[in-house]
N, C-alpha and C positions, 0 to 999 in steps of 0.2 A: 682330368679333362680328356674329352676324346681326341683319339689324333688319328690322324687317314693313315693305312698302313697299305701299301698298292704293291702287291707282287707280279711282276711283269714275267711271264712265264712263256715261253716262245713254243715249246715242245716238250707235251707230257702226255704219253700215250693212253697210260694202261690206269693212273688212279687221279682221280680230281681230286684236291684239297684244299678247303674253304677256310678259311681262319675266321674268328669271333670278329677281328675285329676289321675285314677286308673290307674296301667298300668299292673299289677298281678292280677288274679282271681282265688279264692281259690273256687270251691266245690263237693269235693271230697268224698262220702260218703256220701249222701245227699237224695239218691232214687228218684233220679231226673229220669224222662220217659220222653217219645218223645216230651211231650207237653213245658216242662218246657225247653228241648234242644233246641225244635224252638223258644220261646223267647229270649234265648241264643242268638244263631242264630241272628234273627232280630236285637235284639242291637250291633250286633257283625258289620252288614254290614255296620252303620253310625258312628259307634264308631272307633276315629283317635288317641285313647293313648293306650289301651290292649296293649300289646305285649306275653303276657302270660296266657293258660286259661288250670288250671287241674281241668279234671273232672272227675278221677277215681273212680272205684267200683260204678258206679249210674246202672242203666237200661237202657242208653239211646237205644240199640238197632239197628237196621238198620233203621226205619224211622228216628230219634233222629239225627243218623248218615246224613241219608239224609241231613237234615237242614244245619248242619254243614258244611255239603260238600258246599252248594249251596252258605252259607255266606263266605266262603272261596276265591270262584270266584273274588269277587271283591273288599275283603278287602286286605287294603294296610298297614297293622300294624302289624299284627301277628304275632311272629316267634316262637310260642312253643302252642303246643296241643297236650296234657295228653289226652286220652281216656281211658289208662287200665282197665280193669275187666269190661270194659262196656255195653258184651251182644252184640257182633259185629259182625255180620258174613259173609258171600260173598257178599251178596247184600248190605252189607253197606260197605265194603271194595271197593268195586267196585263205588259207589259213592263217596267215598273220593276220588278215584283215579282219576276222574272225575274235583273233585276241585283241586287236586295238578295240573291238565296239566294245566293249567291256572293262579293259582296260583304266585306270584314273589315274597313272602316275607316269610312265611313260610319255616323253617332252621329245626324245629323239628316237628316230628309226633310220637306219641306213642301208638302202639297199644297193647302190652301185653298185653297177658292172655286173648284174645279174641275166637271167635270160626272160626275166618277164615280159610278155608281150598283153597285144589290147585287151584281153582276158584276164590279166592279173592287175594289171591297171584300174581294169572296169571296179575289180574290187574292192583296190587298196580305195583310189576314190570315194566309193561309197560309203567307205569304213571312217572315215576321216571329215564323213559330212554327218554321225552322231558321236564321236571321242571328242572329249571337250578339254583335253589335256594337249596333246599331242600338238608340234607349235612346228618343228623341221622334221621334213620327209623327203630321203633323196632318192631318187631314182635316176641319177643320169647312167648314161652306158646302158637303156634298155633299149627296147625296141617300141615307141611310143605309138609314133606314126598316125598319121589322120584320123582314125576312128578315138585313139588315145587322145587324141585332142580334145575331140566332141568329151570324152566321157570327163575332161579337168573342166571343160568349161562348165556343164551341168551339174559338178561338183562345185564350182563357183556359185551358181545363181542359190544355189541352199546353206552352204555354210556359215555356220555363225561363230567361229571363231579364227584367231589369228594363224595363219598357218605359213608356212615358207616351203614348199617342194622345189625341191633340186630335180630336171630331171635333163637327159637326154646326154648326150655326148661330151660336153664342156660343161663348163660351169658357169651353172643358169639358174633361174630361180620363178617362181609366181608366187606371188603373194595375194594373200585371200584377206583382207581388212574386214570386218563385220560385216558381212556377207556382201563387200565391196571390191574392186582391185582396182587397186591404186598403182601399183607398178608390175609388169610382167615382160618377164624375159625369157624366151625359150631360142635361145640360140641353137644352132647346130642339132633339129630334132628331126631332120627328114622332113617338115612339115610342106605339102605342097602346097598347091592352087585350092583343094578340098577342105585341108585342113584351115587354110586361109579364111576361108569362105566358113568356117564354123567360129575363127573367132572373129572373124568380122560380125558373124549375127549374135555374139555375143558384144562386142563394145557397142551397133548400134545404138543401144537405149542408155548406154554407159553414163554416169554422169560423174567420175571420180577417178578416171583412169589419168592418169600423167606422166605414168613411160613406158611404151612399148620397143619390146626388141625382139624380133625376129633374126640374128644377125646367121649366116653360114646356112641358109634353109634353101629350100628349091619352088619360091614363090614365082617368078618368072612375071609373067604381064596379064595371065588373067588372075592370080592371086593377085596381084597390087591392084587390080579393077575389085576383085572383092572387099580388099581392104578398104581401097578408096570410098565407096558407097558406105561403107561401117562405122569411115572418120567423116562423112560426109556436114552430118550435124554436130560431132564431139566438140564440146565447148571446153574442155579440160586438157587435152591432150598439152602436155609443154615438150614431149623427147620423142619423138620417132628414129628407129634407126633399124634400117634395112640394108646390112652391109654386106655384099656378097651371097646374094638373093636372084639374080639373073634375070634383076630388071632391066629391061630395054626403054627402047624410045617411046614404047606406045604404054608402059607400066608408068613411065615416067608422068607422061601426061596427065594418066587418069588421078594419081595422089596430086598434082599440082592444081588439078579441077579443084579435085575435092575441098584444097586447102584454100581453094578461093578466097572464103568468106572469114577464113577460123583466125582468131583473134588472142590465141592462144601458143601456138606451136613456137619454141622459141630454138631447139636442136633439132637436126636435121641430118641422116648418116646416110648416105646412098654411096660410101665410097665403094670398090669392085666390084661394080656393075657394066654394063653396056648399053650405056645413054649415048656417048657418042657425042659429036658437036649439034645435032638435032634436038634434043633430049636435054645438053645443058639452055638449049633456048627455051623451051619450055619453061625451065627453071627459071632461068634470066625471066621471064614474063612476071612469074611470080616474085621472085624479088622485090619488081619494081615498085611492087603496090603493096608489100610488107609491113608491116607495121610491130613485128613483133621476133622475127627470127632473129638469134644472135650468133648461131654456132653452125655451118655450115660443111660439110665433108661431101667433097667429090673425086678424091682421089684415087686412083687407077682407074678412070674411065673413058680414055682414049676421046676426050676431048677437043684435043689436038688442039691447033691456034684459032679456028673456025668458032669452036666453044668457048673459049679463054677472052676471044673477042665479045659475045655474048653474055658472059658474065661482067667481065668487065663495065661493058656499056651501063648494065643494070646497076652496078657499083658507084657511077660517077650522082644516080638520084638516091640511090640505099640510105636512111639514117638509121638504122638499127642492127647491122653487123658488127659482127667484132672480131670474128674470128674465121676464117676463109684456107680450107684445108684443097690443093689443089695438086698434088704430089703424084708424078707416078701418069703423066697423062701426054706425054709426049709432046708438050708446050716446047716449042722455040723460038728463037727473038723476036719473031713477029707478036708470035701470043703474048712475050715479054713487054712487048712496047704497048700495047691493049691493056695490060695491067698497068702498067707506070702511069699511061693517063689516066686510069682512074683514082689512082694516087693521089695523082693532082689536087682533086676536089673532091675524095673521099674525108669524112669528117669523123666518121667511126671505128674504120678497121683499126684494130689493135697489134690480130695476129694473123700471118700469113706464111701457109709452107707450099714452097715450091720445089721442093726435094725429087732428084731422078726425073728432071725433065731434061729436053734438049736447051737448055741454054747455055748461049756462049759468053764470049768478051763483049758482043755487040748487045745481048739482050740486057746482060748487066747495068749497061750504060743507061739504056732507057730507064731502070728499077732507080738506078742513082740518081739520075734528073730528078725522078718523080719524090724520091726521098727528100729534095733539097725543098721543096713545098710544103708536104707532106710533112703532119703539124701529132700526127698520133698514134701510126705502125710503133710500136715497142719490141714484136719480135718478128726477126726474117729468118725464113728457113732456104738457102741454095745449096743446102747440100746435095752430094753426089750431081752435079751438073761439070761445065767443063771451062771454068770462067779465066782457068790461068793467070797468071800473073799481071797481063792487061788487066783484067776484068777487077783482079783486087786493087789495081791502082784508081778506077775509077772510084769503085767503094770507099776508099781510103780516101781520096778527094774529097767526098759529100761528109764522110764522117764528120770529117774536123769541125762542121759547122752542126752538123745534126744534134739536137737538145731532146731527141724522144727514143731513139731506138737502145734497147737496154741488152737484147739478144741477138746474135748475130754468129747461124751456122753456116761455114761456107765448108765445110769436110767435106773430103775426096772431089776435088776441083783443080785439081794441078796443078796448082800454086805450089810455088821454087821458094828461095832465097828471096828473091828480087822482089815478088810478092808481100814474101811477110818486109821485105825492109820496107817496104810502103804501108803497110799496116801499124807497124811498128811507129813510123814517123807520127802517124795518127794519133795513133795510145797515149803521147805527149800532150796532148790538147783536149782530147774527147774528154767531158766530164760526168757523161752516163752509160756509155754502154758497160756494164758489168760481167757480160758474158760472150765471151769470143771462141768456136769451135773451129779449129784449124786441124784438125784429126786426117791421119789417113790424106796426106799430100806427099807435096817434093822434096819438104822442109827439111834441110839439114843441120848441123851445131850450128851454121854459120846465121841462117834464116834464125835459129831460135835464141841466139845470142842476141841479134836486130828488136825481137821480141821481150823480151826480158830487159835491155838498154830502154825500148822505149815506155815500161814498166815503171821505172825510176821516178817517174818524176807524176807519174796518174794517181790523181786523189782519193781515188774511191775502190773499195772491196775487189779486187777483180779474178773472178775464173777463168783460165784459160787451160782447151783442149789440144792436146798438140802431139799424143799417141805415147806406146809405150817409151820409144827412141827419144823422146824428151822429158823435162821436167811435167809433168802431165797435169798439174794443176797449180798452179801460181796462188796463193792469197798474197795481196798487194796489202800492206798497213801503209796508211797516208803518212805518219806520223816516224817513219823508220825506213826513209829514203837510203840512208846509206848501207842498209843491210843488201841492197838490192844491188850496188855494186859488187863490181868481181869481188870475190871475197881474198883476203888478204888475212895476215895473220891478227892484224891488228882490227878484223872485223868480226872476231870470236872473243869469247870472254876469254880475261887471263888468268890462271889458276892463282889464285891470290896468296901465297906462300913467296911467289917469288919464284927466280929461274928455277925451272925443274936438270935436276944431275941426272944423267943418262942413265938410266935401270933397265933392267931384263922387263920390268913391270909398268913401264911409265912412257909415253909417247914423249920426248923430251922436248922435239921441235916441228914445226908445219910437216908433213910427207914430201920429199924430194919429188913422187911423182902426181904429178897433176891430173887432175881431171873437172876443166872449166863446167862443163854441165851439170854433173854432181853434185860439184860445190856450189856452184849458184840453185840447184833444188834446194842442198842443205839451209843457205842462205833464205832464201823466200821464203818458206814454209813457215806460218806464226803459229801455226795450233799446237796442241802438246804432243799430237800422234804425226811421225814421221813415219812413212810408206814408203820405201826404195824396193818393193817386191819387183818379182822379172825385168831385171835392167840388166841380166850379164855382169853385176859387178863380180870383180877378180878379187885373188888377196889382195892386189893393192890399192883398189879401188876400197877394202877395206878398213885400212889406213887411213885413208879422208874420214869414213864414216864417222870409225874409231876418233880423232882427232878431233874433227870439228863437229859433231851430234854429238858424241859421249860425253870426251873428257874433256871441254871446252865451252860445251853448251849446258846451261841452266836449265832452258825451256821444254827440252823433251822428257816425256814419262811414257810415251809409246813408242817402241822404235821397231819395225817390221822389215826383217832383211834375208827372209824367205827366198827360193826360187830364185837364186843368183850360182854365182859358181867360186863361193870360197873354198875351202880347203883347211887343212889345221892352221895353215899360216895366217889365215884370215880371221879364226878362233880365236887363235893370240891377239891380233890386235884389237879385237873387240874383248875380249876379256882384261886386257893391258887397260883401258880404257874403264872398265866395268872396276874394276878394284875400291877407287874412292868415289864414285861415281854416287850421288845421292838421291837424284832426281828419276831415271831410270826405275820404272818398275814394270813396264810388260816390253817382254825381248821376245821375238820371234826369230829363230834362226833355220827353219823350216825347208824341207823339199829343197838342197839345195844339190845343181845338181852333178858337182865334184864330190861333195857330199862330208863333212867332217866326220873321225873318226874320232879313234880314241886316244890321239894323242892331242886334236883336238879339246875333248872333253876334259882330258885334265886339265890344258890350261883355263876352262871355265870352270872347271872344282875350286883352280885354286881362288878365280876371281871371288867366288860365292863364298869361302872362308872369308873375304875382308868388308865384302858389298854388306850393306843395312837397308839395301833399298827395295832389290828386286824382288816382285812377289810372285810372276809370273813367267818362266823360261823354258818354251819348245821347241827342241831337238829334233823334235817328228820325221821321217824318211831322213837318216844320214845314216852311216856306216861304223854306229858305238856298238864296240860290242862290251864281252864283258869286265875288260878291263877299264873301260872307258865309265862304265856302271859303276865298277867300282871307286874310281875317285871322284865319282860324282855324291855317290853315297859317303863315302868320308868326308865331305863339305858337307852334309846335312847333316853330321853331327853335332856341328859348331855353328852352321847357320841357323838364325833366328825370324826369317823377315820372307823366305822361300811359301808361296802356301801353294804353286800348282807346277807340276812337273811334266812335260809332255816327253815322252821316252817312245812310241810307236813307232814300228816301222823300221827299227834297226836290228843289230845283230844278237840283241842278248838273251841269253842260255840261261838253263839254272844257276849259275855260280852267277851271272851280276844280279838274275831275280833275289838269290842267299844275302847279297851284299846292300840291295836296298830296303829289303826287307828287316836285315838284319839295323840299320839305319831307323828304319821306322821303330824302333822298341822304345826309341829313347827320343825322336824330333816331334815338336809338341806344336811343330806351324804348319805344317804341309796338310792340307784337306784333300787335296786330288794329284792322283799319282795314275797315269798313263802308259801302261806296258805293253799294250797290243801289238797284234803284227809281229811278233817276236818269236821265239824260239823255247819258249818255257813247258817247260814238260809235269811233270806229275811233283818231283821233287821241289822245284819251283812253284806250284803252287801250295803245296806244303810248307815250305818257309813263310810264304804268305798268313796263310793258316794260323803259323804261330804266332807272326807277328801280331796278327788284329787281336791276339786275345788281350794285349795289352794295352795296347796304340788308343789311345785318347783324344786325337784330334781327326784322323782319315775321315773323312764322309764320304768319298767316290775313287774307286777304283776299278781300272779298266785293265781288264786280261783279257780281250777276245783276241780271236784269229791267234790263237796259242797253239799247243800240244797236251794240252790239259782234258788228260781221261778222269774213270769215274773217280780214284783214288786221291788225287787230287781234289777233285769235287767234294769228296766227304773229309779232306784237313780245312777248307774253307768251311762246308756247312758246321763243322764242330766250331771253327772260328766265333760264326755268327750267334751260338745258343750264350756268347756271355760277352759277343762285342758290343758297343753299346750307343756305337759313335756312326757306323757306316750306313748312310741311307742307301747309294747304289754301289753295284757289283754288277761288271759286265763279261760276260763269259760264251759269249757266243761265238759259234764257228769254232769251236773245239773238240774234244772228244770224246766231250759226254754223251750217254748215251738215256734210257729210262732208270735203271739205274743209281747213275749219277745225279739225275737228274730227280728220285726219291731224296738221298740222300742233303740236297738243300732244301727240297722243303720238310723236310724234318727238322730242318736246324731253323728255317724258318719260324715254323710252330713255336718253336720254346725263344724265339729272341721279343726279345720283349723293350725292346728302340723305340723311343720315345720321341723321335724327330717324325716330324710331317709325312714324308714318304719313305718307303724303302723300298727298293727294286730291285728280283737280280731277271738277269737277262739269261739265257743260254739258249742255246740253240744250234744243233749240227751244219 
């Protein structure tokens, strides 16, 4: 059976080498120039397995490009070519364009971030209106611009197959449907008033278009007059969206003419713009007489309360909205109280954001009246306004009764203590909101203690936001009330053996030091994956973890205690804990930033001598060196159940690289082992070397950002001509050189892996 054999080659200057049965080519970042592209090239014409070739970021250029073009012609295997950042400009746009007419196997081309302008455009275009293969073509990052525009659209009106170009600054796309466009998006292409004005004379006659996006361009008010006469008659259109486009008041008008009649348009994006409260009336006019919009965005466009009133009005007769994006427009209580009465006798909004406006405690009040009518809002957005503690006691008021709203952001609003304790009182009775963002306030243990109490006793799933400083996400089970009280010892499982006797190895009794917040995460949390990443826990905040996650709790199999600040002391007690520990299988102890050593690491060697469970444990950035490696690798002798090993980023040298290598000869679970970032020099990769001639289980091994010259490199590529097991090898950012870098693929040539891919990386 055939199997993909992909060599991911990063830099290889002086000789290319194709293997029989390659069908991926990596080299990408290489500072490959025209000469090294035409050997490309030349193996590319007789070569019958490639089907993939990236060659991003080199120099190839427009000669480079030539060659390419030319092997293009008459290869029959190909369907993907990476060129990005590769110094390409019309005259080699225009040679490629060259080998696509001819072309028949060829599906992708990638030219990003090249220097093609309306001349190589004009090309590729025309090349792509007779290749009947070719389906994606990027082009963003060129220089398109208005006359580029005319020549995609006149590529439109002739094409007859399916095509997808990416082109311009961001990621954007047009699609060509059977010589139809159905959706097109050219965000962020420079395209102005001209350009406008060429695709408006193309959707004119349009009868199959249903989403345009112009969104970051420089249409301004006689482009949306162009467009507007374009969309004048469109019976299709469902998406418009012109976001930060420098429509004004008078751009405004003329699409809102246009849409007069249309019976179709159901999205609507005109957020950062400069309509103004002028501009949102115009809008308002059309509203009223809607019959089909449902999604609506006007945010950042200085609106003010003048437009907020306007909209509004239009809102209280609207049956077809749903969703009303007003963010960012400098609304204040007054604009606030203009929304709330439309609340009243709105019958369709669903969802509404009112994020970074000026409201206060007083504009709130109004939103809450309106809310208490107000039969089908589900989500409100106030965040970043300034509603304070007042403002949440109002909300807190209407909650209790409210039966619709399911979302509810009020982040960065000043809300204290006092605040969440009125929220909190709420969460007793509410029996639909499910999502409460409290992020980014005043809230301290005391306020989230208030929040968490009034948890207890809410029936339904609930998410709660409330920053890194607190328990940061609640899942509430209806059914498991008292887990959600302070936790007590008697609200953890008990080790069923019976009292535990005091051991060097065994938490025997609760932790003497507390930490209410913690243990109430620990508590709440129902999933199997526990998260305590960036909280500053201490060693002793360890101890909890240790105590009531590990060695006390059944439920968790992910435990993530990353980017805190233990220490060895804090190793022990998670490894004290990991010993009989059954449930446990991915421990992240990562980036932390006292950082464990290697007194540390032994006491997690010895845990892994007793543990059957863990499969998954990274060490990544701490301070192991090589003695620490070493008792780590003397637990892999006797563990059975270990299969990935994260070591990057710490201190180890050749002698603990000797010591887990020398571990690998004989441990038959471990597939991925992680040394990067380290200190291993030539001898250390040599150990390596030996080991793999043996080693029956490895499939991925990471040595980059090493000290691994070419010597090194050829005890690994001799490795490889009889290892049989390792699909990747990662070696970059070390010190190999061409060299080094012959002598893996040589070893490459004669390995003969029988697994899906094989990779090695290198790269100076």
């Amino acid at each position: 059976m055939f199997r993909l054999c992909e060599v991911k080659v990063y830099e290889e200057k002086n000789r290319m080498f194709f293997m029989q049965t390659l069908t991926e080519l990596y080299l990408h970042d290489s500072q490959i120039e025209d000469v090294t592209a035409q050997r490309i090239a030349d193996a590319l014409r007789n070569n019958e397995t490639l089907t993939e070739i990236y060659l991003y970021r080199n120099q190839i250029g427009d000669v480079g490009a030539q060659h390419l073009a030319d092997a293009l012609q008459n290869n029959t295997t190909l369907t993907t070519l990476n060129l990005d950042h590769s110094q390409i400009g019309d005259v080699g746009a225009q040679h490629l364009a060259d080998g696509l007419r001819n072309n028949t196997t060829l599906i992708k081309l990638s030219l990003f971030a090249n220097r093609i302008q309306t001349v190589g455009i004009q090309h590729l275009t025309n090349a792509i209106q007779h290749n009947t293969t070719l389906t994606t073509l990027n082009l963003r990052w060129n220089h398109m611009g208005d006359i580029g525009a005319q020549h995609l659209e006149d590529a439109l009106r002739n094409n007859t197959v399916t095509i997808t170009v990416y082109i311009s600054i961001s990621y954007i796309y047009m699609h060509f449907i059977m010589q139809t466009l159905i959706a097109l998006d050219l965000e962020s292409n420079l395209i102005g008033a001209t350009g406008a004005q060429y695709l408006a004379d193309g959707l004119r006659n349009n009868t199959t278009l249903t989403t345009l996006s112009l969104n970051q361009n420089l249409i301004e008010d006689i482009g949306a007059q162009y467009l507007a006469d374009g969309l004048r008659n469109n019976m299709t259109l469902i998406e418009l969206s012109l976001y930060n486009t420098r429509i004004g008041v008078v751009g405004v008008q003329y699409l809102m003419d246009a849409l007069q009649n249309n019976t179709t348009l159901t999205t609507l994006n005109l957020g950062s713009n400069q309509i103004g409260a002028i501009g949102a009336k115009h809008l308002a006019d059309r509203l009223r007489d809607t019959t089909t919009l449902t999604e609506l965005d006007l945010g950042n466009n200085k609106i003010k309360d003048a437009g907020a009133q306007h909209i509004a009005d239009a809102l209280q007769n609207n049956m077809t909205l749903t969703a009303l994006n007003l963010k960012s427009n400098q609304i204040g209580d007054v604009g606030a109280q203009h929304i709330a009465d439309a609340l009243r006798n709105n019958k369709t909004l669903a969802t509404l954001d009112l994020q970074s406006n000026h409201i206060g405690a007083a504009g709130v009040q109004y939103l809450a009246d309106g809310l208490r009518i107000n039969s089908t809002l589900t989500a409100l957005d106030i965040g970043v306004n300034s509603i304070g503690d007042v403002g949440a006691q109002y909300l807190a008021n209407v909650l209790r009764d409210n039966k619709t709203l399911t979302e509810l952001d009020l982040n960065q609003n000043q809300i204290g203590d006092v605040g969440a304790q009125y929220l909190a009182d709420t969460l007793k009775n509410n029996t639909t909101l499910s999502e409460l963002d409290l992020g980014n306030n005043e809230i301290k243990d005391v306020g989230a203690q208030h929040i968490v109490d009034g948890l207890q006793n809410n029936m339904i799933v609930f998410e709660i936001e409330m920053g890194n400083s607190q328990c940061i996400k609640s899942h509430v089970n209806p059914s498991v009330t008292e887990t959600m009280s302070k936790p007590t010892e008697s609200s953890y499982h008990k080790p069923e053996s019976g009292p535990l006797s005091p051991t060097p190895n065994v938490i025997a009794h609760p932790p003497k030091y507390r930490n209410p917040t913690l243990e109430e995460c620990i508590a709440a949390e129902k999933n199997e994956s526990l998260s305590l990443r960036q909280r500053n826990l201490t060693d002793q905040d360890f101890e909890i973890v240790a105590y009531y996650a590990i060695q006390n709790n059944k439920r968790f199999t992910q435990l993530y205690l990353g980017q805190n600040q233990p220490g060895d002391k804090g190793a022990q007690h998670i490894a004290n804990a990991l010993r009989n520990n059954t449930t446990i299988t991915i421990l992240y102890l990562d980036q932390n930033q006292t950082k464990i050593g290697d007194k540390g690491a032994q006491y997690l060697a010895d845990a892994l001598r007793h543990n059957t469970a863990l499969q998954m444990l990274s060490l990544y950035d701490n301070q192991i060196g090589d003695k620490g490696a070493q008792r780590i690798a003397d637990a892999l002798r006797s563990n059975a159940t270990l299969k990935e090993l994260y070591l990057s980023q710490n201190k180890v040298n050749n002698k603990g690289a000797q010591h887990v290598a020398d571990a690998l000869r004989s441990n038959t679970t471990l597939t991925l082992v992680s040394l990067g970032q380290n200190q291993i020099g030539e001898k250390g990769a040599q150990y390596f070397g030996h080991a793999l001639r043996n080693n029956t289980a490895l499939t991925i091994l990471y040595l980059d950002q090493n000290q691994i010259g070419n010597d090194g490199a050829q005890s690994l590529a001799d490795a490889l001509r009889n290892n049989k097991i390792l699909t990747q090898m990662w070696l970059n950012e070390n010190k190999i050189d061409d060299k080094g870098a012959e002598y893996l693929m040589d070893g490459l040539r004669s390995n003969t892996v029988t697994h899906p891919i094989h990779s090695v990386s290198f790269i100076k």
